[in-house]
Structures are given as C-alpha cells and as structure tokens.
N, C-alpha and C positions, 0 to 999 in steps of 0.2 A: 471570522466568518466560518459558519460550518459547511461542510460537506453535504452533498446529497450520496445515496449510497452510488449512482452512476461514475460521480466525479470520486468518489474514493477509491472506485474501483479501476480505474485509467489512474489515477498518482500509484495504487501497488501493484500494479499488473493483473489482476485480479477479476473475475468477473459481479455483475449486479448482484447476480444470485449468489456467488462468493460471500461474497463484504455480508449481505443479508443474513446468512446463515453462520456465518462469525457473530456478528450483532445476537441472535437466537439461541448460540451455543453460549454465549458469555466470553467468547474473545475478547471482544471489543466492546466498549457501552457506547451507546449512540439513543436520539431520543427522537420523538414523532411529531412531524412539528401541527400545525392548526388545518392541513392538509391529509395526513396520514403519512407523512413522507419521512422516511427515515432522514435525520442532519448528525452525521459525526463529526466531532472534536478531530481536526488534522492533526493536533497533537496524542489524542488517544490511539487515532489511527499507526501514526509510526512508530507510535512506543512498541507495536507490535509487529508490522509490516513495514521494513525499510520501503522508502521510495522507487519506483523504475529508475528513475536518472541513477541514484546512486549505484544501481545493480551495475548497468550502463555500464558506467562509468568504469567501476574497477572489472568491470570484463572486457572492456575494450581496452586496456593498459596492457602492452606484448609481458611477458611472463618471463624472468631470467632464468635460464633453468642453468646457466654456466655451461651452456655448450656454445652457444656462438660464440666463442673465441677458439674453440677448438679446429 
C-alpha cells in the first residue's frame, strides 16, 4: 500500500511540504495517483528517511559513557 505524502510525513518526522519537496527535488520518487495526490513507495521512502520509531527508539536507550560505575 502506498503512502499519501501526509502519512509519509508522520512515519519520518517530517512535514507535507517536506516529503513534497523531497519528491520535487529527486530525493525520493513517488507518483500522482487518478486524484493529483502524491502515493510513495514506504520502501522508497526509508531507503532515504529512517522511520521516527526507529530514531525513538535508539535515543531513548541511556548511553554508556563508563562513568556510572565510577
């Protein structure tokens, strides 16, 4: 299932006009669908933009820096 450019832009943190202007520039290809509406491939999408979860994810893990044992 493809992406609208809204929902692409809520999976990379990202705003509309972001995702849009990625698509424009040649970041990203994405295509128009029988509405005028941009649909990205989620796979094209991440090949260039990790996910929020995943950001998430590894910045909420505490960080060893080797002093708490000190």
């Amino acid at each position: 299932m493809k992406l609208s450019a809204k929902e692409a832009a809520k999976l990379v943190g990202m705003t509309k006009a972001g995702v849009i202007k990625a698509i424009i520039k040649g970041t990203i290809s994405a295509e128009k669908d029988v509405h005028g509406q941009w649909k990205i491939d989620p796979v094209e999408l991440t090949r260039v933009y990790p996910p929020v979860s995943q950001l998430n994810d590894n910045q909420s893990k505490p960080v060893d820096d080797g002093l708490s044992n000190v």
